[in-house]
N, CA, C and O atoms as a printed pandas DataFrame, in Angstrom:
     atom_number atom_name residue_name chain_id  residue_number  x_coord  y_coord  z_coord
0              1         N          UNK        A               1    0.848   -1.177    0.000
1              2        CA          UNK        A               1    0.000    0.000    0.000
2              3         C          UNK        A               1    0.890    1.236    0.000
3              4         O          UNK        A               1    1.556    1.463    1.010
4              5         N          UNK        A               2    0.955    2.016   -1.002
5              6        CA          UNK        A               2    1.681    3.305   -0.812
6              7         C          UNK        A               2    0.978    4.349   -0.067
7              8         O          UNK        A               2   -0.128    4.745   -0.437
8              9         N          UNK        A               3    1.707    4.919    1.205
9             10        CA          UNK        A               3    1.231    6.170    2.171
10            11         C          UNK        A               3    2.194    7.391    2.167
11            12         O          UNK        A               3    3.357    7.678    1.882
12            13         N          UNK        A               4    1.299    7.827    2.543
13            14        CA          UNK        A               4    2.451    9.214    2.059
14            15         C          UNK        A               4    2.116    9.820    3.989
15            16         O          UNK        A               4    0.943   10.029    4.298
16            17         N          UNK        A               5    2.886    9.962    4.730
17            18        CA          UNK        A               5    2.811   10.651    6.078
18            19         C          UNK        A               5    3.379   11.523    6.172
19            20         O          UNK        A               5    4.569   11.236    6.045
20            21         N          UNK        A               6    3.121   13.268    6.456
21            22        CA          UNK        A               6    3.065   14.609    6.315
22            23         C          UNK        A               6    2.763   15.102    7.859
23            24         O          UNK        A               6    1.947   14.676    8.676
24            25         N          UNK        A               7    3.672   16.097    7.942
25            26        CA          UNK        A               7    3.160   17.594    9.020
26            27         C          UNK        A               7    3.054   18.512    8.398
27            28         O          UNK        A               7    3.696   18.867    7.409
28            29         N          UNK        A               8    1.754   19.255    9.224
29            30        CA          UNK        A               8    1.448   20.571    8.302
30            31         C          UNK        A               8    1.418   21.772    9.136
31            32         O          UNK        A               8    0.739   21.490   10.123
32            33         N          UNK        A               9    1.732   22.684    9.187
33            34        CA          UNK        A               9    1.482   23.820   10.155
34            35         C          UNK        A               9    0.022   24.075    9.391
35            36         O          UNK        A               9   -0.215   24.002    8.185
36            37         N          UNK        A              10   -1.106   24.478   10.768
37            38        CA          UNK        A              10   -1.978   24.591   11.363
38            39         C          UNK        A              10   -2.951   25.349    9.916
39            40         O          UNK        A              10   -4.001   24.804    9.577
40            41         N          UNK        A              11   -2.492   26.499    9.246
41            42        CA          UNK        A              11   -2.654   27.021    8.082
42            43         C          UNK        A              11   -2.379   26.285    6.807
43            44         O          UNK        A              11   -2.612   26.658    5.658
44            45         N          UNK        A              12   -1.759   25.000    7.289
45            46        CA          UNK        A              12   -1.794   24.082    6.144
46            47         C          UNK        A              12   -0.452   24.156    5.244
47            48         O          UNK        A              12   -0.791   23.742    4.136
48            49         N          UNK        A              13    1.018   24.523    5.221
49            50        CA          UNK        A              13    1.443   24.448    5.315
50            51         C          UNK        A              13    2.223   23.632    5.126
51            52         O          UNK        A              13    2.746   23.857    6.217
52            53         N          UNK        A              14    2.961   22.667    4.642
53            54        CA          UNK        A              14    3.865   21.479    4.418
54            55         C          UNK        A              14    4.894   21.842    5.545
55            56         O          UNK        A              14    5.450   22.941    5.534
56            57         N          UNK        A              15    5.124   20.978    6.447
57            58        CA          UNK        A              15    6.194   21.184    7.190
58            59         C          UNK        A              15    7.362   20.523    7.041
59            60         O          UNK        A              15    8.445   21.106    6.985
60            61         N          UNK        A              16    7.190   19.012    6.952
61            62        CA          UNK        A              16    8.011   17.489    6.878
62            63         C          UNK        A              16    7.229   16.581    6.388
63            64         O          UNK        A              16    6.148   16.318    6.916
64            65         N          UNK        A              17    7.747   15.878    5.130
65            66        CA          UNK        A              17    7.377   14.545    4.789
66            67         C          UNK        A              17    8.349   13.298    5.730
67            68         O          UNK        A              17    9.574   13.180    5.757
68            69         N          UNK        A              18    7.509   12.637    6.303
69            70        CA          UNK        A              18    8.309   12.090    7.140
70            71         C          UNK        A              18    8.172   10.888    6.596
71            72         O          UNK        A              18    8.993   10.066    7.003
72            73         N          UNK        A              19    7.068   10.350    5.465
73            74        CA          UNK        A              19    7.544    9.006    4.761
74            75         C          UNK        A              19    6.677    8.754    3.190
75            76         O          UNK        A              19    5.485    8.457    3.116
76            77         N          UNK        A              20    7.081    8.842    2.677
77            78        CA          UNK        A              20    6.491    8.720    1.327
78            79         C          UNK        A              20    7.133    7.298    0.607
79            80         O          UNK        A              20    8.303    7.067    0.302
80            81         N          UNK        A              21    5.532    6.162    0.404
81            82        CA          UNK        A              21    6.126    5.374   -0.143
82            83         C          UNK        A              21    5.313    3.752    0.193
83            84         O          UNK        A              21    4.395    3.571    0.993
84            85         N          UNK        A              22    5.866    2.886   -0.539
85            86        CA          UNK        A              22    4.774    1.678    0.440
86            87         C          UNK        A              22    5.131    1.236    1.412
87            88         O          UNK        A              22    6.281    1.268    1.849
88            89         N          UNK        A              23    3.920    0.615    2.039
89            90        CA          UNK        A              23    4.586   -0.152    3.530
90            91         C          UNK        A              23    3.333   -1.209    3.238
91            92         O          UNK        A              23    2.492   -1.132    2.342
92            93         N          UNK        A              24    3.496   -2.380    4.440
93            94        CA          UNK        A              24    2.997   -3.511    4.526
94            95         C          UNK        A              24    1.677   -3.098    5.143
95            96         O          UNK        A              24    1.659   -2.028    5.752
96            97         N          UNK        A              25    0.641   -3.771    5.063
97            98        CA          UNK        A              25   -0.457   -3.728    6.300
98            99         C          UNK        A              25   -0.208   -3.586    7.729
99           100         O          UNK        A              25   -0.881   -4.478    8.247
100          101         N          UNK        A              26    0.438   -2.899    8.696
101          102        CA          UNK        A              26    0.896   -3.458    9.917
102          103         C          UNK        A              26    0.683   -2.005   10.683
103          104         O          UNK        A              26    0.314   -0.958   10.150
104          105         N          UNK        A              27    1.091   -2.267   12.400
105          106        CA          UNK        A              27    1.200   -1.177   13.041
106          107         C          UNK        A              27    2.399   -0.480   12.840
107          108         O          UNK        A              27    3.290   -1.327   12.908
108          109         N          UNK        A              28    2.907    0.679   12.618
109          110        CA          UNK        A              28    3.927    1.470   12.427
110          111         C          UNK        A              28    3.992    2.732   13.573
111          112         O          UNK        A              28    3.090    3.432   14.034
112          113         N          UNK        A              29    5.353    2.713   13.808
113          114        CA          UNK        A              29    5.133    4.347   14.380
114          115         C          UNK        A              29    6.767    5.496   13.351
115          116         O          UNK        A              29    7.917    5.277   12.969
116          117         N          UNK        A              30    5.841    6.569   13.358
117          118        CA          UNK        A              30    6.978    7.221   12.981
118          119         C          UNK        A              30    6.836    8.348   13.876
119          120         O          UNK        A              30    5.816    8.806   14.392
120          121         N          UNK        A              31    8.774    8.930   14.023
121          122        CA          UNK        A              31    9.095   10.165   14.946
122          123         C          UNK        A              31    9.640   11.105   14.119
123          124         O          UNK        A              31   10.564   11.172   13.309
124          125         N          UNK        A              32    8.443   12.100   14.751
125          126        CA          UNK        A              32    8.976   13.087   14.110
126          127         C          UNK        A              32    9.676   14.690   14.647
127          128         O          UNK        A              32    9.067   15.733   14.882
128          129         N          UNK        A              33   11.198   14.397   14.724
129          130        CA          UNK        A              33   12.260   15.497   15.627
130          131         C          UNK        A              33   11.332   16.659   15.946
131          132         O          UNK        A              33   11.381   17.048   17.113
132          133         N          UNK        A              34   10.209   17.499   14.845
133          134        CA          UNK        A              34   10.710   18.595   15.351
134          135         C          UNK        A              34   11.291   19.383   14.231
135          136         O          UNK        A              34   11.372   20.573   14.534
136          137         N          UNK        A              35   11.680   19.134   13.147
137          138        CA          UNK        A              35   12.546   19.962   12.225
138          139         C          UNK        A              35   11.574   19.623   11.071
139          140         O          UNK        A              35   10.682   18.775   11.076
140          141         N          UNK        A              36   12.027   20.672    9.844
141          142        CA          UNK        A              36   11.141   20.924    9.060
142          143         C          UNK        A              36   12.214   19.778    7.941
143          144         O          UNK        A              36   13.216   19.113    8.206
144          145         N          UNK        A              37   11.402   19.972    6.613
145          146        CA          UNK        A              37   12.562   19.139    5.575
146          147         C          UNK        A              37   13.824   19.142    5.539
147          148         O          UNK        A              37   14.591   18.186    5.645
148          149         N          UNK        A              38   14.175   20.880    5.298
149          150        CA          UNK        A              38   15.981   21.086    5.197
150          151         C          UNK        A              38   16.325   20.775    6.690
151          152         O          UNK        A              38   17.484   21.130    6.903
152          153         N          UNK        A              39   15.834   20.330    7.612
153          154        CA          UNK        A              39   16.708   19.569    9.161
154          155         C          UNK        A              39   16.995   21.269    9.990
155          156         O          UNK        A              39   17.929   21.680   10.678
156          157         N          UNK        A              40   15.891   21.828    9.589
157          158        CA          UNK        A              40   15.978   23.243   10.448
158          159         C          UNK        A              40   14.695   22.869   11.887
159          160         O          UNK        A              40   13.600   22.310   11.825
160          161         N          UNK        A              41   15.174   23.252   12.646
161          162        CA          UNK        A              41   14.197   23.047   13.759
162          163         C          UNK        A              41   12.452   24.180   13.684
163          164         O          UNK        A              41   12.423   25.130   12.901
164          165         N          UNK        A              42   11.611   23.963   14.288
165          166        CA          UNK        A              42   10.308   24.234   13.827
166          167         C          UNK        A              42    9.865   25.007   15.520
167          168         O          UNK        A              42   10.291   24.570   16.589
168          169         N          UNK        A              43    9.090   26.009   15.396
169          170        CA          UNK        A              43    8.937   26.514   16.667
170          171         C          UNK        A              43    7.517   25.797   17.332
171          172         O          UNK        A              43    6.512   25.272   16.852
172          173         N          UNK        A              44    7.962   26.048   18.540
173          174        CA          UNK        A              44    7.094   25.306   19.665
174          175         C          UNK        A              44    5.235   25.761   18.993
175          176         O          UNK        A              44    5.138   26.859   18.446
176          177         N          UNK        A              45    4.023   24.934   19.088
177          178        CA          UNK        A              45    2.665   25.080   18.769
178          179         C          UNK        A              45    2.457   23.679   17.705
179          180         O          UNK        A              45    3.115   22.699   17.356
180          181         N          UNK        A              46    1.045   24.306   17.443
181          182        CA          UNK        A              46    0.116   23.169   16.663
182          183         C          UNK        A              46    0.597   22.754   15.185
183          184         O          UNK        A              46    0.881   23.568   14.306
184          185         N          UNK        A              47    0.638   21.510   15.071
185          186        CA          UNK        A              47    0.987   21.140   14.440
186          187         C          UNK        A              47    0.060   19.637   13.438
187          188         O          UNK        A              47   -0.111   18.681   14.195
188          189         N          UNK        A              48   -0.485   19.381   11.973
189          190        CA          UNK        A              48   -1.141   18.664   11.916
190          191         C          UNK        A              48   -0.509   17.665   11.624
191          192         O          UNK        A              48    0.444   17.945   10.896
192          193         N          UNK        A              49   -0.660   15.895   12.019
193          194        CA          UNK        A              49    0.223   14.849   11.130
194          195         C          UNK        A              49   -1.143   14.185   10.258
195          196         O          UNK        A              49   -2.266   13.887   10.664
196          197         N          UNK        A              50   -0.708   14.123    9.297
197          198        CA          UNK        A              50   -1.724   13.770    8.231
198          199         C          UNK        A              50   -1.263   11.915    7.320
199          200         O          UNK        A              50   -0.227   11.776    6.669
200          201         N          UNK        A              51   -1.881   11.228    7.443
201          202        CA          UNK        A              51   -1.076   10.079    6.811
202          203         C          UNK        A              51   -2.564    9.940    5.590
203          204         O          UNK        A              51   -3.749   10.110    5.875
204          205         N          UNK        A              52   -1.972    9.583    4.233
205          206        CA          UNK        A              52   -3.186    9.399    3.360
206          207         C          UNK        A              52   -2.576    7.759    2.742
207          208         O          UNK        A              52   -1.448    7.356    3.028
208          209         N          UNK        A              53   -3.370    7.113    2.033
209          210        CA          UNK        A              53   -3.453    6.404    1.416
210          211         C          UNK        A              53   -4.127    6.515    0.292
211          212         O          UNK        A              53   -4.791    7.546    0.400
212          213         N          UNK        A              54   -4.437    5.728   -1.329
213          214        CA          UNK        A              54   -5.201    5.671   -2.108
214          215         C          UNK        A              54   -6.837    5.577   -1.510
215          216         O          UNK        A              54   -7.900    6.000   -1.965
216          217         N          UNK        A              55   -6.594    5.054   -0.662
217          218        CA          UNK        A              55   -8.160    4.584   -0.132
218          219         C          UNK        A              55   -8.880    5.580    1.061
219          220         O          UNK        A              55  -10.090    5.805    1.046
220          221         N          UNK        A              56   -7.955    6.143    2.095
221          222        CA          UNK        A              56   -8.038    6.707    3.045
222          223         C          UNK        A              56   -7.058    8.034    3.604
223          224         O          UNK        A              56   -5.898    8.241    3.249
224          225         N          UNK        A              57   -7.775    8.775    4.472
225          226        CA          UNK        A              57   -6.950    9.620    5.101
226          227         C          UNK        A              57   -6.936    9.964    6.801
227          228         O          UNK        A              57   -8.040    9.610    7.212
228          229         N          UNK        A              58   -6.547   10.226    7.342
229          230        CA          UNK        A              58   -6.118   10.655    8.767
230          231         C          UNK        A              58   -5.551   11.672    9.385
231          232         O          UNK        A              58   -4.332   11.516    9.316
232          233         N          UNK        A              59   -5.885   12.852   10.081
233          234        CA          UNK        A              59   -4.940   13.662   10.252
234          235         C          UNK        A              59   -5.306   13.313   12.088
235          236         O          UNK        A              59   -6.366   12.954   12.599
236          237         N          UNK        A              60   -3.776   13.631   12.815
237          238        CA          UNK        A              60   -4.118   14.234   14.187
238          239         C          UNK        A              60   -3.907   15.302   14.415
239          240         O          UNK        A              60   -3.556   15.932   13.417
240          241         N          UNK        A              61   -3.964   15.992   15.528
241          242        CA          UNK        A              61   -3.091   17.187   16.129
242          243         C          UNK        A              61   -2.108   16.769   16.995
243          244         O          UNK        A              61   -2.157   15.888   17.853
244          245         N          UNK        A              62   -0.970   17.694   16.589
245          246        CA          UNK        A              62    0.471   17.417   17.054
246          247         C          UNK        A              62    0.757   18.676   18.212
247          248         O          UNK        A              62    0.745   19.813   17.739
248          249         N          UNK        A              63    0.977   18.564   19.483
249          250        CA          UNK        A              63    1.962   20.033   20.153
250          251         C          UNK        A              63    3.210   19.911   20.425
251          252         O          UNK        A              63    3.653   19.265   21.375
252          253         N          UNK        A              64    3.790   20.458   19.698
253          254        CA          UNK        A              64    5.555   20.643   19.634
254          255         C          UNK        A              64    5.896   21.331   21.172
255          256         O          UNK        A              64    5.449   22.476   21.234
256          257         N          UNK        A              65    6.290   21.077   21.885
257          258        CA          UNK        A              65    6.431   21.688   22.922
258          259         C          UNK        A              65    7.952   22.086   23.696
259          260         O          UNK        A              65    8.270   21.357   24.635
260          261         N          UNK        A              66    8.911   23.245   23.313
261          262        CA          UNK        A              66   10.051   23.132   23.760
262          263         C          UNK        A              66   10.205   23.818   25.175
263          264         O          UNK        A              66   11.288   23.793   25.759
């Protein structure tokens, strides 16, 4: 199944692709530092993680908290 898992600042925003690509049916976790793509750090607040699939989508709310 190819998923594509994303943070977005709150305005929608692209923050970090944190995995683009297939994975198996299974439980997964991914971590995400805190830093945006170029590995620059991201300031403390709301944050969305969004995971989609062909079939489905998901977002939570994230609080970055330093």
């Amino acid at each position: 199944v190819a998923v594509t898992a994303t943070v977005h600042a709150v305005e929608g925003r692209l923050v970090r692709t944190l995995w683009r690509g297939p994975l198996a049916p299974s439980e997964r976790t991914l971590v995400w530092d805190g830093a945006d793509d170029r590995g620059a750090p991201v300031a403390g607040g709301v944050y969305l993680a969004v995971v989609r699939t062909a079939e489905a989508a998901a977002t939570a709310k994230l609080t970055l908290v330093k």
